[in-house]
Structures are given as C-alpha cells and as structure tokens.
C-alpha positions as CSV (number, residue, x, y, z in Angstrom):
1,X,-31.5,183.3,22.8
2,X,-28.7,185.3,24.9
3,X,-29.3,184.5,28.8
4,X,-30.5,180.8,27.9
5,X,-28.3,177.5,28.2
6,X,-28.1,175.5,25.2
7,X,-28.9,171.9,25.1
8,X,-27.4,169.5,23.1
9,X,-28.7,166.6,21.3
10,X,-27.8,163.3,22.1
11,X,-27.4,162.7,18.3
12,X,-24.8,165.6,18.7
13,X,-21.4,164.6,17.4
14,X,-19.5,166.2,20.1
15,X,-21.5,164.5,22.4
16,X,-21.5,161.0,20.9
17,X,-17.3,161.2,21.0
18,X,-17.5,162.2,24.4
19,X,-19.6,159.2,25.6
20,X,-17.6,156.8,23.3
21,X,-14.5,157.8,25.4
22,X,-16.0,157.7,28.5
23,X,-17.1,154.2,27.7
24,X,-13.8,152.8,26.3
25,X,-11.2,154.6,28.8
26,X,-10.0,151.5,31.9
27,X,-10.9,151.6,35.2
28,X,-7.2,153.2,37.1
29,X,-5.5,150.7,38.9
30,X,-5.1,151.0,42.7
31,X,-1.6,152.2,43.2
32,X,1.2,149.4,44.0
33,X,2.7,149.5,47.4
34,X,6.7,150.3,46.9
35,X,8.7,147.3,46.9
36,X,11.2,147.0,50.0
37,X,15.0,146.3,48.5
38,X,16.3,142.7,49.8
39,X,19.5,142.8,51.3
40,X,22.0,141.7,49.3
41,X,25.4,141.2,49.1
42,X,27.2,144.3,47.8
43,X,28.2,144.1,44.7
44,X,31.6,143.2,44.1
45,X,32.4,141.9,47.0
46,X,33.5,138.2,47.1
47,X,32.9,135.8,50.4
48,X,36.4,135.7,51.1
49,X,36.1,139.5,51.3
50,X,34.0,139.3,53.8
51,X,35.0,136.1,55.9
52,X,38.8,138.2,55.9
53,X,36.3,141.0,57.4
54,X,34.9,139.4,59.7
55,X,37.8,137.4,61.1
56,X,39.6,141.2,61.3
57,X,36.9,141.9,63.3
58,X,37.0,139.0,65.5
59,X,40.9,140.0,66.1
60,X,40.0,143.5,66.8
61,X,37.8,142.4,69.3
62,X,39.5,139.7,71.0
63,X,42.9,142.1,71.5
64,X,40.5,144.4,73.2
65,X,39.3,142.3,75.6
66,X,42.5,140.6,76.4
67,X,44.3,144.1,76.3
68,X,41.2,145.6,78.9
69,X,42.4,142.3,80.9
70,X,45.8,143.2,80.8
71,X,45.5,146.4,81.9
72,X,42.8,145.5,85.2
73,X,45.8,142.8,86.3
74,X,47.7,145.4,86.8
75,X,45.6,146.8,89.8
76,X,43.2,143.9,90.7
77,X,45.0,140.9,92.2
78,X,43.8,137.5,90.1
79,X,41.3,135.4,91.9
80,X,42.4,132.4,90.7
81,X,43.7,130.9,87.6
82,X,42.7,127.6,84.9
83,X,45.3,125.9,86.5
84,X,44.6,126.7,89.8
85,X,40.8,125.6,89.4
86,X,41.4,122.2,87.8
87,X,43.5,121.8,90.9
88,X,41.0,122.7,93.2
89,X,38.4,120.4,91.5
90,X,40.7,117.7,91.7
91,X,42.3,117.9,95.4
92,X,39.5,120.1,96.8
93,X,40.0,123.3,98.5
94,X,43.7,124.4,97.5
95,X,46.1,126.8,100.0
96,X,46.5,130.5,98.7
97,X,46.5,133.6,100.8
98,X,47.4,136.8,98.5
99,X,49.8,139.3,100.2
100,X,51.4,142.5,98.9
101,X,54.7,142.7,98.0
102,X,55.6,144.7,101.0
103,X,54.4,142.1,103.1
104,X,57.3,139.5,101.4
105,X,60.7,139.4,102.9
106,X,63.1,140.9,100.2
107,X,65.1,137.9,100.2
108,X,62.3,136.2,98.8
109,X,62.0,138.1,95.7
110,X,65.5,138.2,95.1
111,X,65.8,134.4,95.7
112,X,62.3,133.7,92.8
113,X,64.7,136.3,90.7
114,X,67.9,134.5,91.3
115,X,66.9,130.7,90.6
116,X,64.2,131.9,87.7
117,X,65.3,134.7,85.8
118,X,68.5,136.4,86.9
119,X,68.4,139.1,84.0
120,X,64.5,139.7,85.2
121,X,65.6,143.6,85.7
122,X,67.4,144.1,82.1
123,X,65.1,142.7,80.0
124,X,61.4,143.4,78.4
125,X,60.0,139.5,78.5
126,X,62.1,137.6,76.9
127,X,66.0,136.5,78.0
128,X,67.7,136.3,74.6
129,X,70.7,135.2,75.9
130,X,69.2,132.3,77.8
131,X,67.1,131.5,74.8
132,X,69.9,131.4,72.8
133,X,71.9,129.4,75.3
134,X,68.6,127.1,75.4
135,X,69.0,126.4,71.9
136,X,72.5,125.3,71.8
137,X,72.0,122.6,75.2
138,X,68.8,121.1,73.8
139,X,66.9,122.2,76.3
140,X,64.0,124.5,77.1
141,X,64.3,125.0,80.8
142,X,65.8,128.3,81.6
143,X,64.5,130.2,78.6
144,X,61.2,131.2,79.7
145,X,61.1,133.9,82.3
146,X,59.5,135.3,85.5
147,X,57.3,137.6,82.7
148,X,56.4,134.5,80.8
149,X,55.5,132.2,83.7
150,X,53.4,135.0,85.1
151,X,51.2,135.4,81.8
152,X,50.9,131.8,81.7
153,X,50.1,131.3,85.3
154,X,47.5,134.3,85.5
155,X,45.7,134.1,81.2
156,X,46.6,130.8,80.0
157,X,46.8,127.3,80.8
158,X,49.6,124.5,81.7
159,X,51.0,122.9,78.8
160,X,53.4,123.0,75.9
161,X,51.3,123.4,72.9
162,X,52.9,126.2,70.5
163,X,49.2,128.0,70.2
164,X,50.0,128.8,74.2
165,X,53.1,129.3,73.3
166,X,52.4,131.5,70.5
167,X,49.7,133.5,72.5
168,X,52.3,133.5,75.5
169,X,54.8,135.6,73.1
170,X,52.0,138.1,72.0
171,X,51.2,138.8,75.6
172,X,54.1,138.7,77.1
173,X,55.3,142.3,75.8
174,X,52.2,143.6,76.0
175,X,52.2,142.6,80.1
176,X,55.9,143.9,80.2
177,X,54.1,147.5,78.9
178,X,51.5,147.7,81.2
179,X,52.6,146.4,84.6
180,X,55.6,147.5,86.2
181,X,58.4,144.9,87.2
182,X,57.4,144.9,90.7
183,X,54.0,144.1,90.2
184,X,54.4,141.2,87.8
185,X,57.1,139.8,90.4
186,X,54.2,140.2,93.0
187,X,51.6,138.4,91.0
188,X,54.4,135.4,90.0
189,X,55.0,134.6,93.8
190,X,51.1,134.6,95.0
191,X,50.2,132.3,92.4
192,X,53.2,130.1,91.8
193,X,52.8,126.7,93.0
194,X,54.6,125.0,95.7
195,X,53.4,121.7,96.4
196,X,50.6,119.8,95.5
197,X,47.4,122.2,96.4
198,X,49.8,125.1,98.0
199,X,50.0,128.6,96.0
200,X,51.8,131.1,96.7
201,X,54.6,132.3,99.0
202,X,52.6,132.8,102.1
203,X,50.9,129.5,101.7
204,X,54.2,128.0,101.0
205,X,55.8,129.7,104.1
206,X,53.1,128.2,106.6
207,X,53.1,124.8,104.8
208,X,56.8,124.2,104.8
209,X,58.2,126.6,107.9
210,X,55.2,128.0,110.0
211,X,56.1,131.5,109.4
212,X,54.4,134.2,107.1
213,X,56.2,135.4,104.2
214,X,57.4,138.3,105.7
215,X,59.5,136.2,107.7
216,X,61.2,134.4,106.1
217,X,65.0,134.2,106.4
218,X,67.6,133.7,103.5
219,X,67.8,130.0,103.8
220,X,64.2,129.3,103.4
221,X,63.4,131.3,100.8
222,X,66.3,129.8,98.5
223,X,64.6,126.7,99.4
224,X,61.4,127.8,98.4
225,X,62.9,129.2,95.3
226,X,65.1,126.2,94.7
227,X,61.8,123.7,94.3
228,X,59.9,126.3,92.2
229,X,60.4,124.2,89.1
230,X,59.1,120.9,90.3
231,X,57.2,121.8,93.5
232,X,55.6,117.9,93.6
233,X,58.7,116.2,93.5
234,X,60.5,118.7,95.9
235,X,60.5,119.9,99.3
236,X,61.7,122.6,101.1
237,X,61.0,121.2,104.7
238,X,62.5,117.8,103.7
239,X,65.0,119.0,100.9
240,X,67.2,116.5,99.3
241,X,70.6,116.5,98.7
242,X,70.2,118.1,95.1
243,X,67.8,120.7,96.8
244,X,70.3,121.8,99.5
245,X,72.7,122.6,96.7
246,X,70.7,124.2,94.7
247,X,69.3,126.4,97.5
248,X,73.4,127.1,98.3
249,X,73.5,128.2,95.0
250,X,70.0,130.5,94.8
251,X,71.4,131.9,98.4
252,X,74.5,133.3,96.6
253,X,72.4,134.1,93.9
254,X,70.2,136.3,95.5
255,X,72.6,138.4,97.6
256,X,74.7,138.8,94.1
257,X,71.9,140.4,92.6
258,X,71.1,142.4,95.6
259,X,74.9,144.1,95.4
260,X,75.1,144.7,91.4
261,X,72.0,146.3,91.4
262,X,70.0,143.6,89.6
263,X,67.2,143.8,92.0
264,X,66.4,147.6,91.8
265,X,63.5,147.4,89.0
266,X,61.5,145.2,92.3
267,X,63.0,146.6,95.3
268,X,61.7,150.1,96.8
C-alpha cells in the first residue's frame, strides 16, 4: 500500500548479497605514517667530489681569516708574536715597548732600510735582483726582505721549513696590498729582536745606549741595524771589529738612500 514502507525478507536475494558482502569485505588498515627520506649521498657524486669540496672550503675559509688578520695589522699594533712568546716562556719577561713611527729617529729607519733591504721603496715583497744574486753566491742571506721578515715576525714562526716559506710567499703580497710601506717598516722595528729578550728599537735603545728611540744619533742606529741579523752574537754597546765596519757601511748606507730618494715610500 502507497504511504507504507516495505519490509524485506531476510530470505530476500538482495538482502542475502548484501550481508554476504558485509561479511567478507576486511577490516581498513590504520593509515601508515609517511616514511622520513635518509640522507643520502647525492647521487652521482663520488667521495673524492666531496673531500675536493670540502678541502675548497677549508681554503676559503682559512684565506678569510688570515686575510681579516691582514687587514686588522694594519691598524692594530701586534701584541706579541710565536716567537716572541716561546721567548718569554723561556727567559721570562722579555723587553718591548711599542712606539710609533714618529716617535723613531729617521736615521733609524733609513739605517733597518739600508743594512736589510736597500730596494725596500721599489719593490712589492720580494727583491728579485737580490734573489737572483742569492742564487748565484749560494747563499740565502740577503734575499728575504724587510716585507718578508715582517710577515714572519708578526703570522708565522722562526725557521726554515719551505711550508713557512711557502705560506711566507702567499702573504707576503697580500701584506705589501694592504699596509702601506711606512707601516710595515714600523711593525719590522718594534718587533725585531735585538739581543737575547730585547724587542724592538725602543727596547734596543735603552738596553744598549740609555736613550729612547727618538734619540738616537746616526752612529747608533747603524749599530743597531748592523747586529739586526744575529742580535745574540752581536752588540751594539760592545761592537766588534766586524760590527764597527759594518755599521761604517750601514752609516753610508743610510744617508745614500736618504739623498736618491730611496727612503720617500717611509719618510713623511
């Protein structure tokens, strides 16, 4: 009848299919959390790829921070230096007082110029001609410059090992760039040694003549400059017979370069 609901036997056939299927169909599986991706090498990339990476890296890095150091020298004086600290743990307290270069007697730099590196004004870090001259005498004395010494002194260490060496030509250039002529001059003479425990030229000038550095007259500071390259075995209070000539020489030297104009990339 119209208006009533119609009620099917369980014996129905629609019915018995639909309770078949109900009984038959599995239970859904709880959904699987996504599965998180390992790292992994990329694909195609070898282990020497990636240890050359990495040691470009390393480079990158290192040349910063020795470039960032290179570039603060040039306004901040060095506290100290490696060799300057072994000294001091050996001898004890060791003699430095840092001064401006305004507050060093001309002569002085002109003298460290003259017995050093007498081309110090024409070149960029390294004295061909005296390497070259060097070469042919056997000998290595005379070839490294003011530059060179000073990169030494201030980032390296003592010592003839060619990875110093080799690390001593990179920098070099890159000093020669950033600091002007008068300030790596200024920097060689505060932290050059002069005798055992003494760095520096006003440490040297009170040790040897009781004066300051600004006071110093032409013979002393050839002196000074005359022992620069074995301070321990020389003196410039007591110089020997080999150090009075040498100091004539460095004397002449100095006032030379003060005439042809080989001074003027130091002197204001």
């Amino acid at each position: 009848m119209a208006g009533l609901g119609v009620h099917k036997s369980p014996s129905d056939p629609y019915t018995r299919v639909m309770a078949r299927s109900r009984s038959t169909s599995k239970p859904s599986k709880p959904a699987k959390a996504p599965k998180t991706r390992s790292r992994k090498a990329l694909p195609g990339v070898s282990f020497a790829q990636r240890l050359r990476r990495w040691l470009w890296r390393s480079v990158a890095v290192a040349f910063l921070v020795v470039a960032g150091l290179v570039v603060l020298g040039a306004f901040v004086n060095p506290p100290t230096n490696v060799y300057m600290y072994s000294e001091g743990t050996r001898l004890g307290p060791v003699k430095q007082t840092w001064v401006p270069m305004a507050q060093i007697a001309p002569v002085m730099a002109r003298s460290a110029v003259a017995a050093e590196d007498a081309n110090y004004c024409a070149h960029w870090g390294f004295d061909m001609v005296a390497i070259r001259k060097a070469i042919e005498e056997g000998s290595s004395r005379g070839a490294s410059t003011i530059s060179q010494q000073t990169v030494k002194n201030v980032y390296l260490w003592q010592g003839r090992s060619w990875v110093r060496k080799a690390m001593e030509a990179m920098l070099t250039p890159l000093v020669e760039a950033v600091w002007t002529k008068r300030r790596i001059l200024e920097v060689y003479l505060n932290i050059a040694e002069f005798d055992e425990g003494v760095f520096g030229v006003e440490a040297a000038a009170r040790h040897y003549f009781g004066v300051s550095a600004a006071e110093l007259n032409a013979t002393q500071a050839a002196r000074l400059a005359a022992i620069l390259p074995s301070p321990k075995k020389r003196s410039a209070s007591q110089p020997s017979s080999f150090v009075r000539k040498r100091a004539r020489q460095v004397r002449d030297g100095a006032a030379t370069i003060g005439r042809d104009g080989r001074a003027d990339c130091f002197q204001s």
